[in-house]
GUKOL-228129 format. One line per field, with one value per residue (C-alpha): chain; residue in three letters; residue number from 1; x, y, z. Coordinates in steps of 0.001 Angstrom, whole numbers, plus 500000, padded with zeros to 6 digits. Example, Ala and Ser with C-alpha at 12.3 -4.5 7.8 and 13.67 -1.06 7.14 Angstrom:
<rs>
chain = [A / A]
resn = [ala / ser]
resi = [1 / 2]
u = [512300 / 513670]
v = [495500 / 498940]
w = [507800 / 507140]
</rs>
This chain:
<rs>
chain = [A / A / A / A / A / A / A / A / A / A / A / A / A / A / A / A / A / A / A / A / A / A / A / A / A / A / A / A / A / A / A / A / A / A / A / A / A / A / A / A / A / A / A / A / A / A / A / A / A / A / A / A / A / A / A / A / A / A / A / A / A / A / A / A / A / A / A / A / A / A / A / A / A / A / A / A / A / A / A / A / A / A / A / A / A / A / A / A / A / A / A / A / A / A / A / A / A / A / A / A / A / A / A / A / A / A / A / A / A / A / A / A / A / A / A / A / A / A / A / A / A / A / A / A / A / A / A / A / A / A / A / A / A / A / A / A / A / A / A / A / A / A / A / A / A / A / A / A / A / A / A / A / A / A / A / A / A / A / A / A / A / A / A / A / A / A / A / A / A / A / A / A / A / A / A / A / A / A / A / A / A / A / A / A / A / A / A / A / A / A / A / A / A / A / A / A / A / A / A / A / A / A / A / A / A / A / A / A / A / A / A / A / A / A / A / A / A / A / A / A / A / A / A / A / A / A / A / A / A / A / A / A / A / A / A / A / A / A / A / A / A / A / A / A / A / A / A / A / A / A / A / A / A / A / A / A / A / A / A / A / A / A / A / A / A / A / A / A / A / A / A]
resn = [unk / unk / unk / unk / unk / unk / unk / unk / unk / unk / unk / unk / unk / unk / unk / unk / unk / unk / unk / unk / unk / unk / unk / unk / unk / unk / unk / unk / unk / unk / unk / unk / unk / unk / unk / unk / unk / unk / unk / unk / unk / unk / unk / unk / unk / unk / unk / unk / unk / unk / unk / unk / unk / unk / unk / unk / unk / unk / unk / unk / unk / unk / unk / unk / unk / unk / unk / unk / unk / unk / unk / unk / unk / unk / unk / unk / unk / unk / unk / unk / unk / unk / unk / unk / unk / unk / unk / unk / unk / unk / unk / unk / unk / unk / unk / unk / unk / unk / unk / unk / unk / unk / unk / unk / unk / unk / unk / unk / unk / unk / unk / unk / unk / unk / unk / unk / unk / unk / unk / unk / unk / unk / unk / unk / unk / unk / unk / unk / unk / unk / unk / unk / unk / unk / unk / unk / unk / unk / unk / unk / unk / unk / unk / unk / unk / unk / unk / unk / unk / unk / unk / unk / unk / unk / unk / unk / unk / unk / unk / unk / unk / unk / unk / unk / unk / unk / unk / unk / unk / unk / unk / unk / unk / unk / unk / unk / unk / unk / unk / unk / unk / unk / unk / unk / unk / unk / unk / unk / unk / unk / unk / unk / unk / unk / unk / unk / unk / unk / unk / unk / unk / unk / unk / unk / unk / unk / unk / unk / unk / unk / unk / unk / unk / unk / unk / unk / unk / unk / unk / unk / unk / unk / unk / unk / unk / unk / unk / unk / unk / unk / unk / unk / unk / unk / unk / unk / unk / unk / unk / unk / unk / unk / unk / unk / unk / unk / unk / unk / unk / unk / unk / unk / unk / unk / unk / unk / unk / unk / unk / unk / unk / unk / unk / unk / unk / unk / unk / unk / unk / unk / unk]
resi = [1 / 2 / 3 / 4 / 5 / 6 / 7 / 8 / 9 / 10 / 11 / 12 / 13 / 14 / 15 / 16 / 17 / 18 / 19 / 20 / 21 / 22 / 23 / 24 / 25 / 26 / 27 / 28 / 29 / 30 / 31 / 32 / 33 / 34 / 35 / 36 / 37 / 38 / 39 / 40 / 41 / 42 / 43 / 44 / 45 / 46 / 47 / 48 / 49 / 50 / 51 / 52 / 53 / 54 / 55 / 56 / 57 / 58 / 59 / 60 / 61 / 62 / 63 / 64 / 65 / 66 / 67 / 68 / 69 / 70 / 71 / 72 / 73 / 74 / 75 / 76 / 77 / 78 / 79 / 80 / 81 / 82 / 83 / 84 / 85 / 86 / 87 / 88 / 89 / 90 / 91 / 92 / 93 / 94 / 95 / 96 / 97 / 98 / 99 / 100 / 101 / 102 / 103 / 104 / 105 / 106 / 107 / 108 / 109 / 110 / 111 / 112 / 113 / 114 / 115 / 116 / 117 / 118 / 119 / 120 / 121 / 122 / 123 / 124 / 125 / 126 / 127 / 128 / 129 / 130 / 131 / 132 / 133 / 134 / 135 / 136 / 137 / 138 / 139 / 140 / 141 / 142 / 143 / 144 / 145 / 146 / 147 / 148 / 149 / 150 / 151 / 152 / 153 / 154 / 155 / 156 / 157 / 158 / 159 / 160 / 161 / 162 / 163 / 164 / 165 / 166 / 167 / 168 / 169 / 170 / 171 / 172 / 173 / 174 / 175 / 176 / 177 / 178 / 179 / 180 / 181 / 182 / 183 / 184 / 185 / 186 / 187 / 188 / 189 / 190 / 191 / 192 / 193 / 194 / 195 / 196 / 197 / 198 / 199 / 200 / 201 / 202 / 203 / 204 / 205 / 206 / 207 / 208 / 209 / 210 / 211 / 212 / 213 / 214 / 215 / 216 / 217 / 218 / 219 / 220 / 221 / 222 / 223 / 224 / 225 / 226 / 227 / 228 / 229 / 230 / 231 / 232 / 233 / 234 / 235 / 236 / 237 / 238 / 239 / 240 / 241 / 242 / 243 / 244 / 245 / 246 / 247 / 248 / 249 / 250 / 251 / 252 / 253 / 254 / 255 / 256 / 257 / 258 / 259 / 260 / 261 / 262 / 263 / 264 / 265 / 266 / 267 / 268 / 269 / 270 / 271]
u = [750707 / 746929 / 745289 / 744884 / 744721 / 742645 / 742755 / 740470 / 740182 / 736409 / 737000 / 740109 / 740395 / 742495 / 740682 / 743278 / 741401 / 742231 / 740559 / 741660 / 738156 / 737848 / 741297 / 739827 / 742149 / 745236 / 748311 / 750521 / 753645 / 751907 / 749906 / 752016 / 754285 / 750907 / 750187 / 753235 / 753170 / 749746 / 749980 / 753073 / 750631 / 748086 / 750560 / 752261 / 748628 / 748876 / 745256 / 743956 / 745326 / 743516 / 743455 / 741391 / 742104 / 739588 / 738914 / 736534 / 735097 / 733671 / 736783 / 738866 / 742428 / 742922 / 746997 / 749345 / 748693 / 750052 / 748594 / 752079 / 752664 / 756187 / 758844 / 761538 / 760190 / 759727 / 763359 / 764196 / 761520 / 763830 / 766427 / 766377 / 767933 / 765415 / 762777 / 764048 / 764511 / 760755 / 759891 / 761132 / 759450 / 756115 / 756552 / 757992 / 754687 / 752495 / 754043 / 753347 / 750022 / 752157 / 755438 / 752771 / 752546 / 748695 / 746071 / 744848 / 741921 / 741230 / 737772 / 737013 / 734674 / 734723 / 737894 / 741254 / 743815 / 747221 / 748993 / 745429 / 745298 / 748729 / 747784 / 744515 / 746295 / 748901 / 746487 / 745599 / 741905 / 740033 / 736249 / 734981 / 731742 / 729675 / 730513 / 734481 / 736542 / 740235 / 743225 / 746816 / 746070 / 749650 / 750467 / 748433 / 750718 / 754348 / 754163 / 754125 / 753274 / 756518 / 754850 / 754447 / 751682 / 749094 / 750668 / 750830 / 746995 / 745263 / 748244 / 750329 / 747761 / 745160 / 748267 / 750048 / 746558 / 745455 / 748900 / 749561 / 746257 / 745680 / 741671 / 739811 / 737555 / 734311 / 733934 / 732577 / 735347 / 737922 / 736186 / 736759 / 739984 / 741194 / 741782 / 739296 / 737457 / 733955 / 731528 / 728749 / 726468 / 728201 / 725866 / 727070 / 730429 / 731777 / 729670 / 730178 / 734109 / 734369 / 731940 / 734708 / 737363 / 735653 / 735128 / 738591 / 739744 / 738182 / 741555 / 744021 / 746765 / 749650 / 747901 / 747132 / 750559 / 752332 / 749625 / 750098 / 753977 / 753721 / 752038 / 753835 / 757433 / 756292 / 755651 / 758551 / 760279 / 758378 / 760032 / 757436 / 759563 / 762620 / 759269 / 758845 / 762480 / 763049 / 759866 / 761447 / 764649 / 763294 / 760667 / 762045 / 763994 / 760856 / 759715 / 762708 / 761930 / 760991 / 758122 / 755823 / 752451 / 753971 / 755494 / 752430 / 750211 / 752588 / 751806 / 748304 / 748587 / 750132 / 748047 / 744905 / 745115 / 745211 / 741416 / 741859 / 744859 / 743271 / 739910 / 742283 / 743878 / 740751 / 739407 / 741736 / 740227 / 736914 / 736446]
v = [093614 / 094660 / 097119 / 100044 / 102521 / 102092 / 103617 / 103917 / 106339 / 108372 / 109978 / 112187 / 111823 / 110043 / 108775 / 107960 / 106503 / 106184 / 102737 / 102043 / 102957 / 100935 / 103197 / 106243 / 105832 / 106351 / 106587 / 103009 / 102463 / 100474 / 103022 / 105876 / 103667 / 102699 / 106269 / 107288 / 104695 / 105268 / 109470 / 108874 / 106279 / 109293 / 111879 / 109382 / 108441 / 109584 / 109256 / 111489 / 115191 / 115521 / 113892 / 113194 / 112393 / 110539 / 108169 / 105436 / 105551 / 107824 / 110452 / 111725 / 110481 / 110727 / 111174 / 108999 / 105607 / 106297 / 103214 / 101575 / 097883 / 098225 / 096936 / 098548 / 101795 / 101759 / 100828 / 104280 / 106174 / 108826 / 108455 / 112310 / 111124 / 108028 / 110362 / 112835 / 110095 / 108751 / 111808 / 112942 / 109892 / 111277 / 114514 / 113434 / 111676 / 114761 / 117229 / 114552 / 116560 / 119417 / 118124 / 116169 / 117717 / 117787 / 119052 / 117542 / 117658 / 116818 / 115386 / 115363 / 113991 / 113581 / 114157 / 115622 / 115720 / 115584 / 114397 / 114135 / 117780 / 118467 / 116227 / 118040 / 121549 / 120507 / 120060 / 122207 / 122429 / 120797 / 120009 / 119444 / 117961 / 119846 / 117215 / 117922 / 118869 / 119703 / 120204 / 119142 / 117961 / 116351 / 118909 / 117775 / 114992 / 116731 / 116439 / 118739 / 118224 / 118993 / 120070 / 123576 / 124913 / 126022 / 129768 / 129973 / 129517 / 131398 / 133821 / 133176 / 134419 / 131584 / 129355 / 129647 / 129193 / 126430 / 124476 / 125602 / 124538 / 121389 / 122609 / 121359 / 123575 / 122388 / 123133 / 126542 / 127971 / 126358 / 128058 / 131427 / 130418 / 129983 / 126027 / 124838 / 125706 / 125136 / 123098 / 120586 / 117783 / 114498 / 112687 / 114717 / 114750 / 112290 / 113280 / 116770 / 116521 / 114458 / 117244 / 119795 / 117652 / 116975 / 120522 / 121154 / 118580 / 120965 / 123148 / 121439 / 119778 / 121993 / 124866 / 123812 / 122240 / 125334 / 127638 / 125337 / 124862 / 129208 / 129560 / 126764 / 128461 / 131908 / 130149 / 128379 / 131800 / 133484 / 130734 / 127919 / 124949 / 126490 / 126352 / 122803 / 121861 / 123928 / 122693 / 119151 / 119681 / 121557 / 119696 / 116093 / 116066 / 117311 / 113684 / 112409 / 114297 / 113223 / 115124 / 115124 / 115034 / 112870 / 110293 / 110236 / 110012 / 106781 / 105102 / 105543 / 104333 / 101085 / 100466 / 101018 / 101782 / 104782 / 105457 / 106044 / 108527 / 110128 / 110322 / 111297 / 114752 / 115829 / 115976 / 118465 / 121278 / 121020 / 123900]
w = [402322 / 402540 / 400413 / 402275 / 399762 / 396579 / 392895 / 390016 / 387501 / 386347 / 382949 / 383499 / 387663 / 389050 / 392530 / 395549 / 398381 / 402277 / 403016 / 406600 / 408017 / 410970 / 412127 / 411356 / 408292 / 411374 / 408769 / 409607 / 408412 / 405231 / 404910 / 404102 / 401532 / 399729 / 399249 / 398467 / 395529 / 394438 / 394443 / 392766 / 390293 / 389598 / 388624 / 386370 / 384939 / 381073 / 381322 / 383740 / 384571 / 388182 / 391385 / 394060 / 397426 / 399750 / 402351 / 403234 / 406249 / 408797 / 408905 / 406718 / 408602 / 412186 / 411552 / 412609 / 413983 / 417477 / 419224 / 419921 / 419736 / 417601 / 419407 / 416772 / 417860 / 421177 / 420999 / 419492 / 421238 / 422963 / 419830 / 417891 / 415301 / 414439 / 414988 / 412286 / 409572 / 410223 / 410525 / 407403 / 405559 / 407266 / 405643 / 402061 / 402035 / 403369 / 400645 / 398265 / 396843 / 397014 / 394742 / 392182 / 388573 / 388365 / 391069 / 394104 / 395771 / 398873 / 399831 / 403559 / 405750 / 409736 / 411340 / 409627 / 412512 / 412790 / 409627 / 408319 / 408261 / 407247 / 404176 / 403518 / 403830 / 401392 / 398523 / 396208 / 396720 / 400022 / 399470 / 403181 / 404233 / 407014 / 409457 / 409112 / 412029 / 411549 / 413872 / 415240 / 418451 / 419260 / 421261 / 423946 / 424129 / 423316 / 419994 / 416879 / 413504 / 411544 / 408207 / 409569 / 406502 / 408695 / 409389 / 405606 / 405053 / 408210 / 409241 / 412400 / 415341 / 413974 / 413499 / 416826 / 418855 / 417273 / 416675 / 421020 / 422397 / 419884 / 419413 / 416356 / 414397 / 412445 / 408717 / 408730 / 410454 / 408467 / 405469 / 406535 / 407743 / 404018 / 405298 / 402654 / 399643 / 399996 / 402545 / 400633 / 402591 / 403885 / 401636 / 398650 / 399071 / 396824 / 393981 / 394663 / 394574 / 391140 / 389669 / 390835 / 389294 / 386354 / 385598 / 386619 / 383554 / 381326 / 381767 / 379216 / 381528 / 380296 / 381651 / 385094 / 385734 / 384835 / 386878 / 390322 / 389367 / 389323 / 392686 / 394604 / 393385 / 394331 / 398416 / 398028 / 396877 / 400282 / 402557 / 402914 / 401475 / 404403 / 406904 / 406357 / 406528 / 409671 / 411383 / 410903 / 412091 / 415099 / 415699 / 415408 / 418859 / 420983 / 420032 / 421750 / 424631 / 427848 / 429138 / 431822 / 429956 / 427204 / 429439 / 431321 / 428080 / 427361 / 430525 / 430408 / 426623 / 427451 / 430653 / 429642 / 425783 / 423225 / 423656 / 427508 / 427295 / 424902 / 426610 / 429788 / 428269 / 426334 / 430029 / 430815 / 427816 / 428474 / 430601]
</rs>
């Protein structure tokens, strides 16, 4: 299996990285058991009591690798059920940052779409560089991202616009969204995120994993764990669906390629 996602350790921070980059770090099927295995790796890590979560590359993650070439799930493609149980492994992985004991931070560059930006929203603090753009475009082509978090960080109006048109927004607005923490140069993002995380490891352990453990219960006590869940279960057959933009998406993908059907409905929103 290659090595798509990397990890070292700097002092006390544990450093998970996306290193897919000529896919715009597009999650694969490898891709989401490696970093499964290696989050899992950092919050076991005796030695360290953060995390950070980067990529390689120009973007951050691009989401799901939906360029197609798997036989096994084209066979399944209008199959509810098989969409519910990958989905759900899609999600387990994306709440990942979310279940860990210690604090993740996400460090983002470029473009955080789709399950990209579910995984960035689902960590505890996101460090974006000026050049990130985040969204859940899959709309556009019948699909929804399950992991519904978004309402629970910029309030349903935001939510609902953004998750029913499929629009990106750049850094700035995602800061005063509430998406992310704070915005730093591309060129200073990696240094910039391990000082955050270095500083953070000046909190003894015990007290940060009982502060995020705190906050994440009171959510889950408001309904956000029962959000996710539901947003699954609904969700999951509308992948099953046959639509008329989604079907047509999939013939243009296997004509002419991902990069044309995609080209094709981002046409359609310019005006």
């Amino acid at each position: 299996m290659e090595t798509i996602i990397t990890y070292e350790t700097d002092e006390k921070v544990s450093i998970v990285t996306l290193n897919r980059p000529a896919k715009l770090n597009a999650i694969s099927k490898d891709m989401r058991t490696q970093l499964s295995q290696t989050l899992r790796r950092a919050d076991e890590d005796a030695a360290t009591c953060v995390v950070v979560l980067r990529a390689e590359g120009r973007s951050f993650c691009v989401g799901y690798d939906i360029s197609g070439g798997d036989p096994a799930k084209e066979a399944w493609r209008h199959d509810a059920l098989k969409w519910h149980e990958s989905l759900s492994e899609d999600v387990a992985m994306e709440t990942l940052p979310w279940d860990m004991k210690k604090p993740v931070i996400a460090s983002v560059q470029g473009h955080a779409l789709g399950g990209g930006c579910e995984l960035a929203m689902l960590c505890d603090i996101t460090i974006a560089a000026a050049d990130a753009t985040f969204g859940e475009p899959e709309v556009r082509f019948s699909n929804v991202g399950p992991a519904m978090i978004m309402p629970w960080l910029v309030g349903l109006k935001k939510a609902r616009e953004l998750i029913y048109m499929g629009d990106s927004i750049n850094a700035e607005e995602a800061l005063r969204l509430g998406m992310i923490n704070k915005i730093v140069p591309v060129e200073e993002l990696r240094a910039a995120t391990l000082k955050f995380a270095k500083r953070m490891t000046l909190i003894s352990p015990e007290a940060l994993y009982h502060a995020k453990l705190a906050i994440n219960r009171g959510a889950e006590a408001g309904g956000l764990r029962n959000a996710i869940n539901v947003g699954l279960d609904v969700l999951a057959p509308l992948y099953a669906a046959k639509t008329e933009f989604g079907m047509k998406f999939a013939e243009i993908r296997k004509k002419d390629g991902l990069g044309a059907a995609l080209k094709w409905r981002a046409a359609q929103f310019r005006e």
